[in-house]
VEXDREN-2710 file (C-alpha; in Angstrom, 1 decimal):
% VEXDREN-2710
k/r/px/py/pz
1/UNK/103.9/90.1/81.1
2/UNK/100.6/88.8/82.9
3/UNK/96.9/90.2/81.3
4/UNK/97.0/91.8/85.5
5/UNK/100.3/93.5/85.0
6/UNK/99.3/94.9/81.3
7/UNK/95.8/95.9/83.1
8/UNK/98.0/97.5/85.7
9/UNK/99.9/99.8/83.2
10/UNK/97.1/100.1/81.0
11/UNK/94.3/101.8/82.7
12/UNK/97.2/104.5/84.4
13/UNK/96.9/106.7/80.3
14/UNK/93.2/106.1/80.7
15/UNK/92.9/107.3/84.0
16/UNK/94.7/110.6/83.3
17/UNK/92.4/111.2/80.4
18/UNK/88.9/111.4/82.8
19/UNK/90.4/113.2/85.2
20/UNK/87.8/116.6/86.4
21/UNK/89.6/119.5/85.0
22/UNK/89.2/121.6/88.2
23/UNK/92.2/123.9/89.0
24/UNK/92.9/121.9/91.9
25/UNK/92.5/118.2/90.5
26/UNK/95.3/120.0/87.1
27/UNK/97.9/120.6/90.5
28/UNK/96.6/117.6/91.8
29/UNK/95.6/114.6/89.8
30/UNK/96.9/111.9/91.9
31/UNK/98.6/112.1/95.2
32/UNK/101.7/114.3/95.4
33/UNK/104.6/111.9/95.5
34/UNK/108.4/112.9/97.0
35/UNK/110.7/113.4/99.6
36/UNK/110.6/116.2/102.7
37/UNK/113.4/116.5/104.7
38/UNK/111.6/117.2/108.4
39/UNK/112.1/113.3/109.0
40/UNK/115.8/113.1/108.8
41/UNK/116.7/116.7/109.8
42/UNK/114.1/118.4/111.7
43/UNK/114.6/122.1/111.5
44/UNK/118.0/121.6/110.6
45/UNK/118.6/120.7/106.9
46/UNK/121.3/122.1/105.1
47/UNK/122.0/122.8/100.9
48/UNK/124.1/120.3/100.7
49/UNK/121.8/117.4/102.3
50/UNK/118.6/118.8/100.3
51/UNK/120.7/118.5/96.8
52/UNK/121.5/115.0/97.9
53/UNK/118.3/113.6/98.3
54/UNK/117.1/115.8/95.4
55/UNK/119.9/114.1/93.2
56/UNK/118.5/110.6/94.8
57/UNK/115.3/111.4/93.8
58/UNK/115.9/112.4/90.3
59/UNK/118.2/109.4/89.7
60/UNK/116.3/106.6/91.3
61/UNK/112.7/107.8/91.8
62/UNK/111.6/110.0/89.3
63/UNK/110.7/107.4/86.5
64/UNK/108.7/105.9/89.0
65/UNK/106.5/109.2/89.5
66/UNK/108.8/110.4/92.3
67/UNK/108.6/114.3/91.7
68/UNK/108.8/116.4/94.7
69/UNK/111.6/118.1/97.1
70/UNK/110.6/119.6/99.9
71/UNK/112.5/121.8/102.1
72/UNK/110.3/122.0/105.7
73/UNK/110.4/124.2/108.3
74/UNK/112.3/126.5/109.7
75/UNK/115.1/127.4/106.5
76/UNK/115.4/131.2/107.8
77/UNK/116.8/130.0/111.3
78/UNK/120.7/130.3/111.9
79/UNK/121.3/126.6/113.8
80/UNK/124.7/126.6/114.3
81/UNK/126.4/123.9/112.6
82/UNK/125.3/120.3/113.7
83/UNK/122.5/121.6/116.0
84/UNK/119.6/119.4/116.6
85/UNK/117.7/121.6/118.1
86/UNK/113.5/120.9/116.9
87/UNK/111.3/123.9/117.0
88/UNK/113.7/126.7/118.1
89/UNK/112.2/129.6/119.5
90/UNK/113.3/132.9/119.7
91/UNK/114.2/135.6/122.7
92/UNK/113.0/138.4/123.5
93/UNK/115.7/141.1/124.9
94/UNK/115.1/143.0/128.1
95/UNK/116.0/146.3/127.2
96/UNK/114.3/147.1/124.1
97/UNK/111.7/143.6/123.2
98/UNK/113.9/143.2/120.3
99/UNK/114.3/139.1/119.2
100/UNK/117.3/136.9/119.1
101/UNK/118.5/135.3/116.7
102/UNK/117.7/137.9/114.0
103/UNK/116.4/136.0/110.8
104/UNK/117.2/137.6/107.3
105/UNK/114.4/139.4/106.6
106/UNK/113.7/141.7/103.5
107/UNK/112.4/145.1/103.8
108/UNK/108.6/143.9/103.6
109/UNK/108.7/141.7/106.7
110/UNK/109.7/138.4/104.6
111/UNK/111.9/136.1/105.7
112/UNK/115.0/134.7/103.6
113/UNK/116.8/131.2/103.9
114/UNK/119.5/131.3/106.4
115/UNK/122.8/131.8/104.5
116/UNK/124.9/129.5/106.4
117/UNK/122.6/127.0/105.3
118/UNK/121.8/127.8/102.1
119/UNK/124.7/129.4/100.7
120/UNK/123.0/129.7/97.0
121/UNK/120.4/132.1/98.5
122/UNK/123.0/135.3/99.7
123/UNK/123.0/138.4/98.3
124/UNK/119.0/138.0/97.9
125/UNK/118.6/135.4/95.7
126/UNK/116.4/133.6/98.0
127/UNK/115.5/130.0/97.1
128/UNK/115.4/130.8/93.1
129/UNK/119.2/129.6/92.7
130/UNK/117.7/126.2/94.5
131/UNK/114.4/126.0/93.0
132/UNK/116.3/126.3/89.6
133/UNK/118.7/123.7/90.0
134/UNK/116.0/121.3/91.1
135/UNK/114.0/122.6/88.1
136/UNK/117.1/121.3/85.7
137/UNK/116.4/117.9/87.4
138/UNK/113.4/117.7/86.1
139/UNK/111.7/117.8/89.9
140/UNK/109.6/120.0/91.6
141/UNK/110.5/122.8/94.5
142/UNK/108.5/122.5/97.8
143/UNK/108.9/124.4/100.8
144/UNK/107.4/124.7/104.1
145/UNK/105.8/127.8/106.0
146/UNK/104.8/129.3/109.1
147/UNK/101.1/130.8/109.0
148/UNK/101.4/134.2/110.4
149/UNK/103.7/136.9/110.2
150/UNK/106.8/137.1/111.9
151/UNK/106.9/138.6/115.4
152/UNK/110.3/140.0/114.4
153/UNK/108.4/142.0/111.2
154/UNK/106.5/143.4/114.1
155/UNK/109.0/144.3/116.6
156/UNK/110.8/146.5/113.3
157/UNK/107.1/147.2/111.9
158/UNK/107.8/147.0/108.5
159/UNK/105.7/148.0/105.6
160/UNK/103.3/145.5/103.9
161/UNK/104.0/145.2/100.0
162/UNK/101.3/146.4/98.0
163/UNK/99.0/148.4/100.8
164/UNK/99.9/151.7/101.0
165/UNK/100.6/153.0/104.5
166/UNK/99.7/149.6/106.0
167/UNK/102.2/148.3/108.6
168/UNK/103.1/144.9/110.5
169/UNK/101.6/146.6/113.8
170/UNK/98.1/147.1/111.6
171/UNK/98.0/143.5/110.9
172/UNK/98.9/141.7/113.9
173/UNK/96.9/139.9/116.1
174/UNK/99.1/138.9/118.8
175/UNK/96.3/136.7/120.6
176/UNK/96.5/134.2/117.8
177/UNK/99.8/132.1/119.1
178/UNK/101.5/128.8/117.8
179/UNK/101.6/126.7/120.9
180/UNK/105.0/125.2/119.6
181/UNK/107.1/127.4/117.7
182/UNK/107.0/131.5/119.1
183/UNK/108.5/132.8/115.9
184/UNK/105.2/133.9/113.9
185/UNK/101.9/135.8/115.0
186/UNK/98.4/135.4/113.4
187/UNK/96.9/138.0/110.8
188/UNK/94.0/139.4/111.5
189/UNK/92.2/138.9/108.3
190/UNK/89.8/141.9/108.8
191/UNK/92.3/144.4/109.5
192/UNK/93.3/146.4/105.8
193/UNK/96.4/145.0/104.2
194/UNK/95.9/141.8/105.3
195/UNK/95.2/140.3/102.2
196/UNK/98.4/142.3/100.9
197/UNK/100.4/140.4/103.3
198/UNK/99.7/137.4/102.2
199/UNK/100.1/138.5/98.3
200/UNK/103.3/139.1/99.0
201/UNK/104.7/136.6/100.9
202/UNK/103.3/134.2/98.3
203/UNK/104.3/136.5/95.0
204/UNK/108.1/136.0/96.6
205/UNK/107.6/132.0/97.1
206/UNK/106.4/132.2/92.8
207/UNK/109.3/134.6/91.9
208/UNK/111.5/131.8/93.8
209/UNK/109.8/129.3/91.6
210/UNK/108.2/127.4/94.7
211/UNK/105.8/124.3/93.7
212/UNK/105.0/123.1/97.0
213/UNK/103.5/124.7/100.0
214/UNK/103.1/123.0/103.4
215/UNK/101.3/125.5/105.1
216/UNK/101.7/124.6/109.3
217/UNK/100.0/125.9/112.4
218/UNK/96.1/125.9/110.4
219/UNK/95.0/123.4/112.9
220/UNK/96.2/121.0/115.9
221/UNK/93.7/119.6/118.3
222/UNK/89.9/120.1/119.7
223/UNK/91.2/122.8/122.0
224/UNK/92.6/124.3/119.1
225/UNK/90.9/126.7/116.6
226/UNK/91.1/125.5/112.8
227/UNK/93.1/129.1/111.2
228/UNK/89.8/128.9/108.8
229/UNK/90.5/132.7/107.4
230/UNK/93.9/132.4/107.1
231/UNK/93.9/129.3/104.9
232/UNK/91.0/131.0/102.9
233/UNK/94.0/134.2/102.0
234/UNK/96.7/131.5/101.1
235/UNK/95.0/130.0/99.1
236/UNK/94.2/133.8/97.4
237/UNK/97.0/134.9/97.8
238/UNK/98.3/131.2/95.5
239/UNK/95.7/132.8/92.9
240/UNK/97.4/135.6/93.0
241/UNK/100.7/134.4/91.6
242/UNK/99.2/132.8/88.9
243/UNK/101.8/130.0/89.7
244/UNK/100.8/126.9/89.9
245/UNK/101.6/125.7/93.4
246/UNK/99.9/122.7/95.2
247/UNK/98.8/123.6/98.5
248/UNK/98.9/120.8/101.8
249/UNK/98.1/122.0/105.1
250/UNK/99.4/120.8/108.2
251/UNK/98.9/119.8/111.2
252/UNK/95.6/117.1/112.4
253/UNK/92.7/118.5/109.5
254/UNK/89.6/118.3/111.9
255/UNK/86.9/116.3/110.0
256/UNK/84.2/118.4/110.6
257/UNK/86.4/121.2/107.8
258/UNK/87.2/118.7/105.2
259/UNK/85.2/120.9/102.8
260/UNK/86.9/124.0/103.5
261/UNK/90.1/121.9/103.0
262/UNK/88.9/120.7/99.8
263/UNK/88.0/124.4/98.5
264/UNK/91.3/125.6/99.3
265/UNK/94.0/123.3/99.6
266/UNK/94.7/119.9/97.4
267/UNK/95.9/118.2/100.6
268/UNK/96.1/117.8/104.1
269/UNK/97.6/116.3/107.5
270/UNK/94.9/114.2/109.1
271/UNK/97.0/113.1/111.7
272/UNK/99.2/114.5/114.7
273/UNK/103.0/114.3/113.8
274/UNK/103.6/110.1/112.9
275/UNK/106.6/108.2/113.7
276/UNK/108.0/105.0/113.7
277/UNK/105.8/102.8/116.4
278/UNK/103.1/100.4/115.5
279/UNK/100.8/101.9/118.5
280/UNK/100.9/105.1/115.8
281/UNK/100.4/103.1/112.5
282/UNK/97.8/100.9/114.6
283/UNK/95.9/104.6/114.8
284/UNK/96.4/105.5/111.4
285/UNK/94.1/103.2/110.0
286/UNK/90.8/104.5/111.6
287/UNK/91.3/107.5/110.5
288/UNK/92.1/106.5/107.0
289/UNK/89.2/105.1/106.8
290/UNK/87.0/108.0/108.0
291/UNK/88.9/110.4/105.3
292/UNK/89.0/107.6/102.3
293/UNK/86.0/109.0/100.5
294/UNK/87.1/112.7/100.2
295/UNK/89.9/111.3/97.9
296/UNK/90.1/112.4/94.5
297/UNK/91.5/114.3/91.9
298/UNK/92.7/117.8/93.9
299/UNK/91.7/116.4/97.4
300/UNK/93.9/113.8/99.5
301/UNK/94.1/112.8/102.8
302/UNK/97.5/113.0/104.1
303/UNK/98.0/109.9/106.9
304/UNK/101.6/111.9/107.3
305/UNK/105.0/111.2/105.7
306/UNK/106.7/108.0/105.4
307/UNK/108.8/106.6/108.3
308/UNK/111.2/104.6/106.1
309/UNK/115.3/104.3/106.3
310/UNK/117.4/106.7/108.0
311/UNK/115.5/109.4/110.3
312/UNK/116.2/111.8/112.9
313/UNK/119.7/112.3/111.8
314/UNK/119.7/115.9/113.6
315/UNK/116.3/115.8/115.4
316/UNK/113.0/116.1/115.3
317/UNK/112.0/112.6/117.9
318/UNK/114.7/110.5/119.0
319/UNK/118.4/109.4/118.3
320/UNK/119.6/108.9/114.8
321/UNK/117.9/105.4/113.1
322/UNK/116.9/103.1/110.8
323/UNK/113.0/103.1/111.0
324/UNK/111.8/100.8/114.1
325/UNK/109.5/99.3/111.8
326/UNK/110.1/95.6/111.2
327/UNK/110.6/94.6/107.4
328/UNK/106.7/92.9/107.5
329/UNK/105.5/96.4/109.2
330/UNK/107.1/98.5/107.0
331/UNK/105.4/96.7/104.1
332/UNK/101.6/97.3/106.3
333/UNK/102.8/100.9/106.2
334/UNK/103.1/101.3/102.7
335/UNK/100.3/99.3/101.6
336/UNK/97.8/101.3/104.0
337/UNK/99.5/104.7/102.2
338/UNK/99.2/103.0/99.2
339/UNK/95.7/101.7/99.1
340/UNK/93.9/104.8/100.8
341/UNK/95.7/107.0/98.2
342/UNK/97.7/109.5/100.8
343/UNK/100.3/111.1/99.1
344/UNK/103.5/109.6/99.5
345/UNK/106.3/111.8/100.6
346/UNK/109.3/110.3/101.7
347/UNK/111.2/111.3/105.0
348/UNK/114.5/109.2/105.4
349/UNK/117.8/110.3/104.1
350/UNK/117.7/108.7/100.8
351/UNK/121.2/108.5/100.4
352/UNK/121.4/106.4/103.5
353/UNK/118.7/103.9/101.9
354/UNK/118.8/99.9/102.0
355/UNK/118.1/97.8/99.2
356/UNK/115.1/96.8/101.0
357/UNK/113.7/100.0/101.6
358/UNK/114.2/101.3/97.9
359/UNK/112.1/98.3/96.8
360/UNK/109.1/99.2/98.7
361/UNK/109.3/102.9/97.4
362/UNK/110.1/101.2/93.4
363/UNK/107.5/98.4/93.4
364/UNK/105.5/99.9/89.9
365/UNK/102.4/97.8/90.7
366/UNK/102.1/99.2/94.2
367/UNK/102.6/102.7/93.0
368/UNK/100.0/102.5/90.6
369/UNK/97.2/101.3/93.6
370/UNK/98.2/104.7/95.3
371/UNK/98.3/106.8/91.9
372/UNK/95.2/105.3/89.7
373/UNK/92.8/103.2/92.1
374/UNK/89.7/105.1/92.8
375/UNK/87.3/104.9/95.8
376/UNK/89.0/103.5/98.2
377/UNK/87.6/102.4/101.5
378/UNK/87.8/99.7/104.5
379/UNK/85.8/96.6/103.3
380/UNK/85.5/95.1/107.4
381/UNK/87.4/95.1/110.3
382/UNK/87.2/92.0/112.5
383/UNK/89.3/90.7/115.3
384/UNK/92.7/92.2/114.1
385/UNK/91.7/91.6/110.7
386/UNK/91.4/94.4/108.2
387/UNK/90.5/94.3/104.9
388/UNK/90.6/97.4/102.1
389/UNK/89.9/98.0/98.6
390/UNK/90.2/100.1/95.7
391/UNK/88.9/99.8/91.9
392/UNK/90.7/100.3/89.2
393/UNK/89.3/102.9/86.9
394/UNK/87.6/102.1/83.4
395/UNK/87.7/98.0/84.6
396/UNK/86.0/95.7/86.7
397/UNK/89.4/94.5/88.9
398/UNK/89.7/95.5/91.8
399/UNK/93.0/96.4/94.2
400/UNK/92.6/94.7/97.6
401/UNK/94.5/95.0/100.8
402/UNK/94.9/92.1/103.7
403/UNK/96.2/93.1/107.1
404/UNK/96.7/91.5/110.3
405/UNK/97.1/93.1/113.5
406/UNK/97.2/90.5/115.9
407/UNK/100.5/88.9/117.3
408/UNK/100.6/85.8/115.3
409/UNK/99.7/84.3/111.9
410/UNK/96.0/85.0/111.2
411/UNK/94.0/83.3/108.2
412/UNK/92.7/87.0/106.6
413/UNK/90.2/86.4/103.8
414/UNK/87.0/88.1/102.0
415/UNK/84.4/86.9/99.9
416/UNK/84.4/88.6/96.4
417/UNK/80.4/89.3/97.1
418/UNK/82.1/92.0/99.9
419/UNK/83.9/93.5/96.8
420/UNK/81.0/94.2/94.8
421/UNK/82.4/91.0/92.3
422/UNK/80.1/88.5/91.4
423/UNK/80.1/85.3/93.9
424/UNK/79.7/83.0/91.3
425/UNK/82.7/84.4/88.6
426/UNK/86.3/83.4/88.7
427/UNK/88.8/85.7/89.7
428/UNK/92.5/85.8/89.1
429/UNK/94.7/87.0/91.8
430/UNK/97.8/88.7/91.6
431/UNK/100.2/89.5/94.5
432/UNK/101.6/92.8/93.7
433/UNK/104.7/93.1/96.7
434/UNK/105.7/89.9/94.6
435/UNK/104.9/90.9/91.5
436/UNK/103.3/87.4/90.2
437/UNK/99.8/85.9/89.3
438/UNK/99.1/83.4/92.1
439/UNK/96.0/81.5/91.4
440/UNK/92.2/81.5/90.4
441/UNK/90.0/81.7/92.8
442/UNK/86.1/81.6/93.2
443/UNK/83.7/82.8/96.0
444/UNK/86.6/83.5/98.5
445/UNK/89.8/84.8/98.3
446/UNK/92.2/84.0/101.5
447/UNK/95.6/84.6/102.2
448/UNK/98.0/83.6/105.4
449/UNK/99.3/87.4/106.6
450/UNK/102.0/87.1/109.4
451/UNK/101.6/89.4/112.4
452/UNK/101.5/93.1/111.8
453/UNK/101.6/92.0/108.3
454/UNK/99.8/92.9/105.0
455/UNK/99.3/91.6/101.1
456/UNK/98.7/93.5/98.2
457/UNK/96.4/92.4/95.5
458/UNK/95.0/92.7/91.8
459/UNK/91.9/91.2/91.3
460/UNK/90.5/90.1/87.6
461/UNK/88.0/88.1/86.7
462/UNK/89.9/84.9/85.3
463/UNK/89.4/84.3/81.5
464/UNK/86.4/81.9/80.5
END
């Protein structure tokens, strides 16, 4: 093994030891890594799909730091089997304002996993039957969740656990509207027992044994207020349980919050939904670059899930497919993840993956840019041609990314004096998508980077 791979491996122990001991950086010491089904399956996902890619994970990705499942939105509505149907709304009846189709629902308002398609949850066993079973794989449970109440709660004004004489009607406010799912209503966080609510939707999700919370609807666009109250009682309400569950709130995080974020949640969506064009990882990049220096330990950007193998299966965007990307811009997709420390969930059927695709997501060396580099940030951006960087804690290398934009060949290259290194050292270079020391260099460090393409790099000063 090369001195940069042992560095590589070396500094990830040392790393974990200087992590800040804040409750959020313990949930949260390095990007959340996994795989969410809302990629492959939309609303749709089934038991039987979840405990597939949950096995994948836990036989082919875990002993690469691989750790979450995530069931996303959605899991308490009866599809009928093989619907695609994304963001399914509910219908109000003439006659009385009652809602089809009824969700199970305890008798505090909270809704259970659709039996059909979780069959392990009947009888009111919820997701616990799940959540253990992904438990003895040595994973962790995520699922995703509405903000709000449900406007079916409402309609059957149900009690609220743990405030006495409090109601679904008291805690309502029905001007506070998802603009793209009409299941759930807002809480009005100054109304008594609103607090409760949220207790107790959350002390259900910790007697289920939930890890993971994607918490939707908290924000969406200028035009759309940022649900700043309501993220403040989730994240409560987590306290509550005395559970520890890592938070990640969704959709398109409004800079102007990022601290309110950071106080309450360990990550968030900085993006609008992300799919598989280059015109949408083109637009990624800026906006990894504005959030790169709010990551750390208990805080991280989230540029949005990976668009890697097989997607939209039963929904969300388009007909069933293998990621659009090309091989060259799939690699550009997981570097920029990688280098800008998002956290790395998975959206493709895993099941369904090709060898090529499993190497991107099992490449150690690039894994360990996204898990261990520190203060990571865009170096220049210059006719098409980016340049990134990380360093590598407790050393003076340094991760770099090249990337190319332009539709042909470009000549990308940086002087080490842009990377804080000293212009007159030597430097060894190691390409870390090839996994192999490629030369010394001095002054200047350039590399050929095919269009839409990107390199990966460890930099170390060369020995004397």
């Amino acid at each position: 093994m090369s001195k940069n791979s042992c560095l590589l491996f070396l500094f990830m122990g040392v790393w974990s030891v200087s992590i800040a001991q804040t409750p959020s950086a313990q949930l949260a010491p390095t990007p959340p890594m996994g795989w969410n089904s809302y990629n492959a399956f939309g609303a749709t996902v089934e038991e039987s799909e979840f405990r597939a890619n949950a096995e994948y994970v836990a036989k082919n990705l875990k002993k690469h730091g691989w750790n979450y499942v995530v069931i996303d939105f959605c899991w308490w509505y009866p599809h009928p089997p093989g619907s695609n149907q994304s963001n399914p709304p509910q219908f109000k009846l003439k006659s009385d304002g009652s809602l089809v189709p009824y969700f199970g629902m305890d008798e505090y308002g909270r809704l259970m996993p659709d039996v059909r398609r979780f069959p392990s949850s009947a009888a009111g066993k919820g997701f616990k039957p799940l959540a253990d079973y992904v438990h003895s794989l040595g994973l962790k449970f995520g699922i995703h969740v509405m903000r709000g109440i449900p406007r079916q709660a409402v309609w059957y004004n149900t009690p609220i656990m743990g405030a006495s004489g409090v109601r679904a009607k008291d805690v309502v406010d029905t001007t506070s509207i998802c603009p793209w799912l009409n299941t759930m209503w807002g809480v009005n966080m100054s109304k008594e027992g609103s607090q409760e609510y949220y207790d107790s939707i959350l002390k259900l999700y910790a007697d289920w044994g939930v890890d993971f919370i994607k918490l939707d609807d908290t924000d969406l666009d200028e035009k759309y207020p940022y649900r700043r109250q309501e993220v403040t009682a989730f994240h409560k309400a987590i306290e509550s349980t005395n559970r520890p569950i890592t938070l990640s709130l969704s959709l398109n995080m409004k800079y102007e919050n990022r601290e309110h974020a950071k106080e309450n949640a360990e990550t968030w969506r900085i993006s609008k939904d992300y799919w598989d064009s280059w015109e949408q990882l083109e637009e990624q990049f800026a906006l990894c670059a504005q959030w790169a220096h709010v990551a750390e330990p208990g805080n991280w950007p989230d540029a949005d899930m990976l668009q890697l193998g097989k997607i939209a299966k039963r929904g969300p965007v388009g007909n069933e497919r293998y990621s659009r990307f090309t091989e060259v811009e799939q690699i550009t997709h997981m570097t920029l993840w990688s280098i800008c420390k998002s956290p790395l969930m998975f959206g493709g059927n895993l099941p369904e993956n090709t060898d090529f695709v499993t190497s991107l997501i099992t490449n150690d060396e690039i894994i360990a840019v996204n898990q261990r580099g520190v203060s990571p940030k865009e170096v220049y951006r210059k006719e098409e041609k980016i340049v990134w960087m990380s360093k590598v804690p407790n050393s003076t290398a340094i991760n770099l990314a090249l990337f190319n934009h332009a539709k042909e060949t470009r000549h990308v290259e940086v002087t080490f004096e842009q990377l804080g290194l000293n212009p007159k050292a030597r430097y060894t270079v190691r390409d870390l998508w090839k996994k192999q020391d490629i030369g010394v260099f001095k002054g200047t460090f350039a590399q050929e980077i095919k269009s839409h393409g990107a390199g990966m790099y460890l930099i170390t000063e060369a020995k004397k």
